[in-house]
C-alpha positions as CSV (number, residue, x, y, z in Angstrom):
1,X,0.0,0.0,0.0
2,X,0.7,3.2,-0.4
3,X,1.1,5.5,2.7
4,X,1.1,8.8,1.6
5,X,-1.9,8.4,-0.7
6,X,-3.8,7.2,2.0
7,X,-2.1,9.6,4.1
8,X,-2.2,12.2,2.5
9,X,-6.1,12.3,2.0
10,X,-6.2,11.5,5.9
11,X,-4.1,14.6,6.6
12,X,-6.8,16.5,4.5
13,X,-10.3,15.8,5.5
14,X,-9.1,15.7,9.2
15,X,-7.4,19.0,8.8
16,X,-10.5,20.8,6.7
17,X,-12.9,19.0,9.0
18,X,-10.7,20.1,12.4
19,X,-10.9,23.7,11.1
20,X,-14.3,23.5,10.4
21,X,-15.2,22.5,14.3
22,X,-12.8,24.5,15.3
23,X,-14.6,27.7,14.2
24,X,-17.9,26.6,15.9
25,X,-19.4,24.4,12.3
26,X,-20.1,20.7,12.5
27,X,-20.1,17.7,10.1
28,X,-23.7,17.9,9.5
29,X,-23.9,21.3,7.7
30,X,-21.7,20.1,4.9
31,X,-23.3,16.6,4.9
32,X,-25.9,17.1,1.7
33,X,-26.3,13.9,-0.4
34,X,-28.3,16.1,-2.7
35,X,-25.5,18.6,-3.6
36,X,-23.2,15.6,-3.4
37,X,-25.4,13.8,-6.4
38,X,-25.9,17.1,-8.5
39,X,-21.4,16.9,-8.3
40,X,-20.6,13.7,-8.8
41,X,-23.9,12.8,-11.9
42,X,-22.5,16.3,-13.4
43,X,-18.9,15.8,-13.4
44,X,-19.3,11.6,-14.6
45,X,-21.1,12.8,-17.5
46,X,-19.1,15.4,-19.1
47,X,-16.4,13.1,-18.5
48,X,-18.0,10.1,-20.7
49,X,-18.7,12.6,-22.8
50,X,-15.5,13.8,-23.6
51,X,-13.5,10.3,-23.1
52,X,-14.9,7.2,-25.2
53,X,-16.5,4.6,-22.6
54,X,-13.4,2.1,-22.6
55,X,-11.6,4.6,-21.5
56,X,-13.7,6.0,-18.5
57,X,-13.8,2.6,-17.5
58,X,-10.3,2.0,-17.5
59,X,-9.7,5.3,-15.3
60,X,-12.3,3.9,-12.9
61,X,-10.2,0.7,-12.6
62,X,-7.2,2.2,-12.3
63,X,-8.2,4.3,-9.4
64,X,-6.5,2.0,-7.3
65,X,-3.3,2.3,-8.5
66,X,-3.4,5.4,-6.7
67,X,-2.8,3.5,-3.5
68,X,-0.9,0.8,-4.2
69,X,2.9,0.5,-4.9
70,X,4.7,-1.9,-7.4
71,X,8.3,-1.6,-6.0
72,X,8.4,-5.0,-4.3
73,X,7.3,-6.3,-8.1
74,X,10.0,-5.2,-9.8
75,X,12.7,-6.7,-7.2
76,X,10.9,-9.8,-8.0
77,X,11.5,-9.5,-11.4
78,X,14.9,-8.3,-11.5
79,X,15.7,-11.9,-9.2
80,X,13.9,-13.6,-11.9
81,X,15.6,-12.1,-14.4
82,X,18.9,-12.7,-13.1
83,X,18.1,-16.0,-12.4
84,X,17.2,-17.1,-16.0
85,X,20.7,-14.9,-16.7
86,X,22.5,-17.7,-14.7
87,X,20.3,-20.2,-16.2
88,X,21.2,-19.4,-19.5
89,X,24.6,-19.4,-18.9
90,X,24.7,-22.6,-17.7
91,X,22.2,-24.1,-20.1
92,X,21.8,-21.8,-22.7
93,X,18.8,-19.6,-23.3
94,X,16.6,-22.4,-25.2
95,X,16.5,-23.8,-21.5
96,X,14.2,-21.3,-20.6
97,X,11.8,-22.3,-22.4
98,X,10.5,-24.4,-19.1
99,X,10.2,-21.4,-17.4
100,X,7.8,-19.4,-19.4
101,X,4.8,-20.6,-17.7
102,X,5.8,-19.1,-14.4
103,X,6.0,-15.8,-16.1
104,X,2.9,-13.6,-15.2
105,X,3.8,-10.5,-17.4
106,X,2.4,-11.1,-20.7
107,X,5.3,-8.5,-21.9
108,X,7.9,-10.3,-20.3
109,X,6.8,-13.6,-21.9
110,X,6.5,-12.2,-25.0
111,X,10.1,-10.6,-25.3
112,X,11.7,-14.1,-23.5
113,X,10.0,-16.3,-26.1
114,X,11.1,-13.8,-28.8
115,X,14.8,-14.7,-27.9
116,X,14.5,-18.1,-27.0
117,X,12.7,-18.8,-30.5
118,X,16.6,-17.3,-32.0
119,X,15.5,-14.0,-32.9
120,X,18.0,-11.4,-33.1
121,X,18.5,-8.8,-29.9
122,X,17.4,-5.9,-32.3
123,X,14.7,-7.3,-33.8
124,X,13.4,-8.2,-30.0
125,X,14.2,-4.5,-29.3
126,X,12.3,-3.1,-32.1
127,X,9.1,-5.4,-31.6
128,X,8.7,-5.2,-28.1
129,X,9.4,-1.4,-28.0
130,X,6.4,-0.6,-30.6
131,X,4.0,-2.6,-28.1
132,X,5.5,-0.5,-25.2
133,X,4.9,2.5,-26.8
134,X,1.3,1.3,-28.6
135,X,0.2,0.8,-24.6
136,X,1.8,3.9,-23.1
137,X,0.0,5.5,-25.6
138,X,-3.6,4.1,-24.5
139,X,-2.2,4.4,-20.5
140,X,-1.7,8.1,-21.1
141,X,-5.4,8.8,-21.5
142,X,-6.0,7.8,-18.6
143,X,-4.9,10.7,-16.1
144,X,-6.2,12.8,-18.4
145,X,-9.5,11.3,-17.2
146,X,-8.8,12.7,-13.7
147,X,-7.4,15.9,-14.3
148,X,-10.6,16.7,-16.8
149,X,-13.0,15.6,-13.8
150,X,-10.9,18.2,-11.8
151,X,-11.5,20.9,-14.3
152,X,-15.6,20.2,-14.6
153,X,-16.1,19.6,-11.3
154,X,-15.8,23.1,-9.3
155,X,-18.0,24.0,-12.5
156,X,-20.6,21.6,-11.6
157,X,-20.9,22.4,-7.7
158,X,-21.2,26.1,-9.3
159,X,-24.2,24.8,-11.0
160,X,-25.5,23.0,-8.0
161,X,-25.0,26.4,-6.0
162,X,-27.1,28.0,-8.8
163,X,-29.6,25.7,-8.6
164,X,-30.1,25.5,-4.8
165,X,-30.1,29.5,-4.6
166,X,-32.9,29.3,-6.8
167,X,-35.0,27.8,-4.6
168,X,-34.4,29.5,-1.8
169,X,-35.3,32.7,-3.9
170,X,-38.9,31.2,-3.3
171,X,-39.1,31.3,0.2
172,X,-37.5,35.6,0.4
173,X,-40.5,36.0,2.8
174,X,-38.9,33.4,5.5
175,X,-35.8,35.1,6.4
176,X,-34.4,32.4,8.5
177,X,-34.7,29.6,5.8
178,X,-33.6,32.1,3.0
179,X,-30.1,32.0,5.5
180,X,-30.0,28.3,5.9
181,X,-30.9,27.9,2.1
182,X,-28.1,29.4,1.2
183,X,-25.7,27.8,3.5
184,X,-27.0,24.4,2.2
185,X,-26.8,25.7,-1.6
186,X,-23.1,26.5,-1.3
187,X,-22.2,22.9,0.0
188,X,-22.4,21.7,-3.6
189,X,-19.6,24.2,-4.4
190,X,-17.9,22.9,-1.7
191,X,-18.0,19.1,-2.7
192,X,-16.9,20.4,-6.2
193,X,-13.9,22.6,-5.6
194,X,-12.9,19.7,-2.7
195,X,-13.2,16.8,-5.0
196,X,-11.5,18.6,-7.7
197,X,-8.4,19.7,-5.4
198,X,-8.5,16.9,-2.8
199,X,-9.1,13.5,-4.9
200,X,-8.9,14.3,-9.2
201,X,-5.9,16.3,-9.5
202,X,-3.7,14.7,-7.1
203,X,-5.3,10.7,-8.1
204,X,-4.0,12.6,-11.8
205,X,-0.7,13.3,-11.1
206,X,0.4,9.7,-9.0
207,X,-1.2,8.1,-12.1
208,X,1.2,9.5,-14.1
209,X,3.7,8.7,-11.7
210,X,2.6,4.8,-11.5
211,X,2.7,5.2,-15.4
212,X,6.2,6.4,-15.8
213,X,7.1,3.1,-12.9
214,X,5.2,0.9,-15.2
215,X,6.9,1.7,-18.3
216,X,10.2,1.6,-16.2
217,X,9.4,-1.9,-15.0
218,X,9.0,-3.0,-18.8
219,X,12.1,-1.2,-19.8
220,X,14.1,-3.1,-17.6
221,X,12.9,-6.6,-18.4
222,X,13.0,-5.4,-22.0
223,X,17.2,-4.7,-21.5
224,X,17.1,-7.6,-19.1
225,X,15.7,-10.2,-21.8
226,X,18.3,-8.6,-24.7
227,X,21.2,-8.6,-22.5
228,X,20.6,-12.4,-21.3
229,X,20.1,-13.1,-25.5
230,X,23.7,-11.1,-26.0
231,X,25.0,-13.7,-22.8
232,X,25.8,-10.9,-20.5
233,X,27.8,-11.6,-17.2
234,X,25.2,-12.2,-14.5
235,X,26.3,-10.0,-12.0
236,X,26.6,-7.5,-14.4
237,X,23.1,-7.8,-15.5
238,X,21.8,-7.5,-12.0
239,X,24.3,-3.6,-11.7
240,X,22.8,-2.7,-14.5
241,X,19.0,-3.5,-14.0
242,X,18.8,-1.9,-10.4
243,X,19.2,1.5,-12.2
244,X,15.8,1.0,-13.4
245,X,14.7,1.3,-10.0
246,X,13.9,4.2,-7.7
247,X,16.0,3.1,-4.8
248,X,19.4,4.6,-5.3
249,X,21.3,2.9,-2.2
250,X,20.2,-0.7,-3.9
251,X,22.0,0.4,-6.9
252,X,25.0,1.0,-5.2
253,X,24.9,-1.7,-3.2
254,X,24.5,-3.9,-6.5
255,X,27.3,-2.2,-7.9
256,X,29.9,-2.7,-4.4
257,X,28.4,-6.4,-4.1
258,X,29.5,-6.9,-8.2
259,X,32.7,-5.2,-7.4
């Protein structure tokens, strides 16, 4: 899991909710399913409508990327891979061939299979590289997703605020509800500015973080895959994969240990 995602939006609603109380207001006055609805229905449907539906959908699964980490994956595959490098030493790289079943990583199967079927280290570069870019280029779309709900959304609670002032402009001759129907009507710009600030933009931006570790992830069993096909030196391999990853002291810890 990821603890400052989940921290993070902890830290927020606590602290906006603290400050709330803390100036004499109380859950219940920003607590309008109503206004909620108008926000959430409004902002969902200009996002369909800009994005095609696979692609909306795809934003709604990734969601939970935002709150989980894939570092522990990718020291799993850099073992893996420097296991088949020994392997293949030994053996030579047809003897993998066994071993492609306990691949999960349809890319990584791929690009093993491509060099254990003979096929040159370029040629595996060049194929595997235009289905790493044909996907990034799909996986892109999808924090755009996000940040467009952050843009609508303030819009929307706007339009919520709109509509709730215009019923209280039916009840001028009851001062006391015209107050607490305008309280109430500016709750839906609330939940829009909020959700735009607190959850789309920041879900956006760690999206395009998980993206870049993704594509990272595949880079490095890409190089790993072509450097075991060129019969590079183990240990080597192993220096030269932890670059890919985000932990600096690992790489230099490789690179003492290969020493």
């Amino acid at each position: 899991m990821d603890i400052a995602s989940i921290g993070g939006i902890l830290v927020a609603i606590i602290g906006i909710l603290a400050g709330m109380m803390i100036e004499g207001g109380n859950i219940g006055q920003i607590t309008q399913p109503t206004a909620g609805m108008i926000v959430l229905g409004g902002t969902m449907g200009a996002v369909m409508l800009q994005f095609p539906l696979k692609v909306f959908l795809g934003a709604i699964k990734s969601l939970a990327k935002v709150f989980v980490s894939g570092a522990a994956d990718n020291e799993e595959v850099l073992k893996q891979l420097v296991e088949f490098a020994n392997k293949a030493r030994k053996s030579g790289i047809v003897s993998l061939d066994q071993d492609l079943g306990s691949i999960k990583d349809p890319f990584f199967r791929q690009a093993l299979m491509l060099a254990i079927d003979g096929t040159e280290s370029n040629e595996v570069r060049k194929i595997m590289q235009l289905e790493l870019d044909n996907k990034s280029e799909m996986e892109e779309k999808i924090p755009q997703v996000f940040e467009a709900a952050g843009g609508y959304s303030p819009t929307v609670g706007i339009i919520g605020a709109v509509l709730g002032l215009i019923q209280v402009m039916q009840h001028l001759d009851n001062i006391t509800e015209v107050g607490r129907g305008i309280a109430v009507a500016f709750v839906a710009t609330i939940y829009g500015v909020a959700l735009a600030n607190l959850i789309f933009l920041p879900a956006a931006g760690k999206l395009k973080i998980r993206h870049r570790e993704e594509q990272m992830a595949k880079e490095m069993v890409l190089e790993g895959v072509i450097s075991i096909l060129e019969g590079m030196n183990p240990r080597m391999l192993e220096t030269k994969l932890r670059t890919f990853l985000a932990d600096g002291h690992e790489s230099e810890g490789a690179a003492e240990a290969a020493a």
